[in-house]
N, C-alpha and C positions, 0 to 999 in steps of 0.2 A: 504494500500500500504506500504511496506516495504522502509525503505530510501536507501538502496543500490541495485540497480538491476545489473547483472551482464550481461556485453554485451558477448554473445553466436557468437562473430565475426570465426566463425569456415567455412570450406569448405563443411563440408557433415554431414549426420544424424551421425553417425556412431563416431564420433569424439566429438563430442554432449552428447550423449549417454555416452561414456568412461567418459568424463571432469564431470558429474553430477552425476555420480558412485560414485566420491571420497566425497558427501555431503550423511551424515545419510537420512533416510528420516526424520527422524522429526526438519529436517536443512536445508530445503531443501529455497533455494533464488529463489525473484522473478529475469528473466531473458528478455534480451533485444534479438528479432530477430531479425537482419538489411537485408539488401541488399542481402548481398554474401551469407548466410543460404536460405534466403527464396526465393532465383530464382536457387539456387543448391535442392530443394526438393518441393516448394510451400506448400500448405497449409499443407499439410502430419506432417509436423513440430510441427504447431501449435496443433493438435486433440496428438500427441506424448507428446507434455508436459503438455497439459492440462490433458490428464491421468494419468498423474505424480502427480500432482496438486497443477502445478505453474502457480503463475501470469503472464502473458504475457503483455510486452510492444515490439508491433510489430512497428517497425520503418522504413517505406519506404519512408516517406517525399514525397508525392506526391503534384505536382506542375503540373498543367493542365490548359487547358478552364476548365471553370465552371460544363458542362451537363458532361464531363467524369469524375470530381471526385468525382461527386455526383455519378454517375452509380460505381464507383469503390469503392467508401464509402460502397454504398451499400452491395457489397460482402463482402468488408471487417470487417464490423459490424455485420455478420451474424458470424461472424470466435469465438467469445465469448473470447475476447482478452479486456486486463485491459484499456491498452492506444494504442493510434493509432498520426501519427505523418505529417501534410503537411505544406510545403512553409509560411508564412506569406506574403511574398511578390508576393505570387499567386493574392492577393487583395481580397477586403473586399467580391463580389459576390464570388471569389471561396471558401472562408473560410464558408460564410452561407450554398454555393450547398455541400460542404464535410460534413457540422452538419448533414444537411437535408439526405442524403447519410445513416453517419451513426445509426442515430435515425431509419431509413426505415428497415435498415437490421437487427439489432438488436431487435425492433417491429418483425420484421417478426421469428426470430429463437427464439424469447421469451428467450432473455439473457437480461443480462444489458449493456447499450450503453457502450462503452467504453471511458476513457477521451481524448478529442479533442484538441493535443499540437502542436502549429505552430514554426517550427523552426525560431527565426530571426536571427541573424549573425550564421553562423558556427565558433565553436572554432578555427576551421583552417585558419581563416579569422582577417589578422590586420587592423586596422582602415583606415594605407593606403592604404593594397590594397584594401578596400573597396570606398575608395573617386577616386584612379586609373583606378580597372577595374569594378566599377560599377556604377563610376559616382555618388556618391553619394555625398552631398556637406556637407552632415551634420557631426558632431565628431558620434564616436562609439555609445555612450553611448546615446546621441540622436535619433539614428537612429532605435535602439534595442525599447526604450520605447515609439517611436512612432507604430514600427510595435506587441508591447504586446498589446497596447491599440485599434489598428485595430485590433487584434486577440479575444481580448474581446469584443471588439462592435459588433462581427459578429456572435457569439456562439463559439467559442473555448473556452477550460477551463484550460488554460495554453498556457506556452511557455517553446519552451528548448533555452537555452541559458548560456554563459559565466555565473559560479555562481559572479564573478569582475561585472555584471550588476543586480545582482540580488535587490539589494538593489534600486535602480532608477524602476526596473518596478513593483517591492508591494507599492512603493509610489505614483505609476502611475495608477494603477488598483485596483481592488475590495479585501478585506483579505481571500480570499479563491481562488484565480486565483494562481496557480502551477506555478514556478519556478523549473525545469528540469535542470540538469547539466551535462552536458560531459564535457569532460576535465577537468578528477577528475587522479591527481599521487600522488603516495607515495612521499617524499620528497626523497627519495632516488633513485626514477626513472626517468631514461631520457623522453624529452615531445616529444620526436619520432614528427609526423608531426601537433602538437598541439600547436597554440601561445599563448590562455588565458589559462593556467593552472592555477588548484590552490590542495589544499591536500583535502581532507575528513574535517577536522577540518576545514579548511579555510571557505567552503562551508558552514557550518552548520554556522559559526557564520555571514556569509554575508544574512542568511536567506534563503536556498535553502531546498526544498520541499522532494528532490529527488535527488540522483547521480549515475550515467550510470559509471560504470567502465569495463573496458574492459586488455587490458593489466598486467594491476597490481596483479590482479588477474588469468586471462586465462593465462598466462605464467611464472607463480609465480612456485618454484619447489616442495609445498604446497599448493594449491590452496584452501582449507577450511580453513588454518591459514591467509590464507593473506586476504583471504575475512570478517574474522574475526577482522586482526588487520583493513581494512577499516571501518567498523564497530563501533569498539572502538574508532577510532578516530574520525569518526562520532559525537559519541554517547558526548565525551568528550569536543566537539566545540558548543555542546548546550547551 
């Protein structure tokens, strides 16, 4: 897995296609499909850039009952995608009906499962309005390393999370349990609707696995140099 994947937060194929033109191929970044890509095209998407032959980390964060994310793990594990991404606070049975899901699909298309990362706080989320509107009585940083350690006692094999938490849940879980990070900016860029921000460096030195960037890069007027200096300052924070 490569430490920077670049979030493909685009409207249509077509748009996708142009932005991924401007990398060589023998430079070519592992890429994040969320939401808005993969219900503007569905699966079409993924079979297009695995022809390309990039890593995929597909992120729809599913939060269900239990027997549907298993049935939809299912599908989605057959897709021959790197990471796949649901809820933590789905609970400890829908975390194992997702494993069980993806292991099914993946057995059955004869690829490799992909890794199992449960979201716990959204970077979009502060502490208060987490104790506000979700009732939650615990500080942040509590509530993150309880739901990584649910995520790990159920088969998930990571968490995406605030890299500002990363540190509390590798001391909470196993040394190979992933730490994912959004809310990754240049220092020089606005945190647009992000409250735990931190830079590419910050990440690497707090212990982060992996960082999702999306803006800094997709709207950059260079987009192989800014993915580049993310990279380097990456690379620099180790």
């Amino acid at each position: 897995m490569r430490p920077v994947i670049v979030a493909l937060d685009f409207e249509n194929q077509q748009v996708v296609t142009d932005f991924l033109a401007q990398f060589p191929a023998t430079d070519q970044p592992m890429v994040k499909v969320g939401m808005e890509l993969f219900y503007a095209t569905g699966p079409s998407i993924l079979r297009t850039l695995r022809q390309r032959g990039l890593q995929i980390f597909l992120d729809l964060k599913l939060y269900d009952i239990p027997h549907t994310v298993e049935r939809a793990m299912r599908q989605l594990g057959r897709q021959g995608v790197a990471m796949v991404t649901i809820h933590a606070a789905g609970g400890a049975a829908m975390i194992a009906a997702a494993r069980r899901g993806l292991n099914q699909g993946s057995q059955e298309a004869g690829v490799a499962p992909a890794k199992l990362l449960a979201i716990t706080q959204l970077t979009s989320t502060t502490e208060a309005q987490m104790q506000a509107e979700q009732l939650v009585a615990a500080d942040l940083p509590t509530s993150v390393r309880h739901l990584a350690q649910l995520a790990q006692a159920n088969g998930a094999d990571g968490v995406i999370a605030s890299a500002l938490e990363d540190p509390v849940i590798h001391a909470a879980t196993a040394p190979d349990f992933l730490c994912i990070n959004p809310g990754i900016r240049l220092a020089t860029d606005a945190a647009d609707d992000q409250q735990r921000v931190v830079t590419p460096a910050q990440a690497a030195r707090l212990g982060s696995d992996g960082i999702v960037v999306g803006r800094s890069i997709t709207q950059a007027a260079d987009a192989v140099a800014a993915y580049h200096q993310v990279l380097a300052e990456w690379e620099a924070g180790k």
